[in-house]
N, C-alpha and C positions, 0 to 999 in steps of 0.2 A: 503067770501073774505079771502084769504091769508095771513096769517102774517110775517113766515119766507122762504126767499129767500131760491133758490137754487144757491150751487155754482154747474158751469156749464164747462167741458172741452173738449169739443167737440173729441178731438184727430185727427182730420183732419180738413181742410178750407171745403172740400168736406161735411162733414158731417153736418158741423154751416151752410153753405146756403142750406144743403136739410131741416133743423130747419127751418130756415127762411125762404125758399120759402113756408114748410108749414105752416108756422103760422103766417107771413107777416100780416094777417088780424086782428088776434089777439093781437098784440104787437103796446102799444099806442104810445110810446117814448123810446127813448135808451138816458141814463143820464149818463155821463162821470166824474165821480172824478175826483176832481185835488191835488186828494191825492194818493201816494204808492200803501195804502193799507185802507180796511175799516175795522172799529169793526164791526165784526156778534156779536149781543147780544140775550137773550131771555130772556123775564122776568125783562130786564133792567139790567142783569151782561152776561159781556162782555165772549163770550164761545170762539172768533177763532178771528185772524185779516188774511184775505187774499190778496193777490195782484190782487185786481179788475181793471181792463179797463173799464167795462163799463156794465151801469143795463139796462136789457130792463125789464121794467115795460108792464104785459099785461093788458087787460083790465077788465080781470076774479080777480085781483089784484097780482097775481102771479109774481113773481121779480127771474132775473134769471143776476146770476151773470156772466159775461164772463171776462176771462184771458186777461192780456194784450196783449197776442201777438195773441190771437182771434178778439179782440178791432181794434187794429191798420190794420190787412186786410180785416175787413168789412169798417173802411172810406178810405184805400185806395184804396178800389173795386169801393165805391161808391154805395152800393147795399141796405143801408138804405134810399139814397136820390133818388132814381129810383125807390121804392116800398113805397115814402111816408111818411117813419117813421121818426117824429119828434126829432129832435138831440139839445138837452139840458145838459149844463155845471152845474156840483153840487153845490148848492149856499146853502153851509149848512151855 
């Protein structure tokens, strides 16, 4: 099991859904901060804060951070709720 995420930037919309149409199967839930930015810690001291949109958690545990402006055109595509993947708000 995976402990530290990846941060993730795709650099095109084209490239996040050839991601996600491959690994749609893989990926249990996409979780949406409703914060800015998150701490990345390791070891429990805080090493980076980045501006996350949104984690998809897979199911190998692997956590893959994506950009907010990769966040907001996958739920305005709708391409999480057409492939099934569970969309949950972060209730830290």
């Amino acid at each position: 099991m995976a402990s530290e995420p990846t941060y993730e930037d795709f650099g095109s919309s084209a490239a996040l859904l050839e991601f996600l149409k491959e690994k749609s199967d893989d990926i249990e839930r996409a979780l949406i901060p409703q914060f800015p930015t998150l701490a990345v810690t390791k070891q429990g001291q805080p090493i980076a804060e980045l501006p996350v949109g949104m984690v998809l958690h897979l199911v190998d545990g692997h956590r893959k951070f994506i950009t907010p402006v990769d966040a907001e055109m996958l739920l305005n595509d709708g391409i999480l709720n057409r492939v099934r993947i569970k969309i949950e708000l972060y209730r830290g």
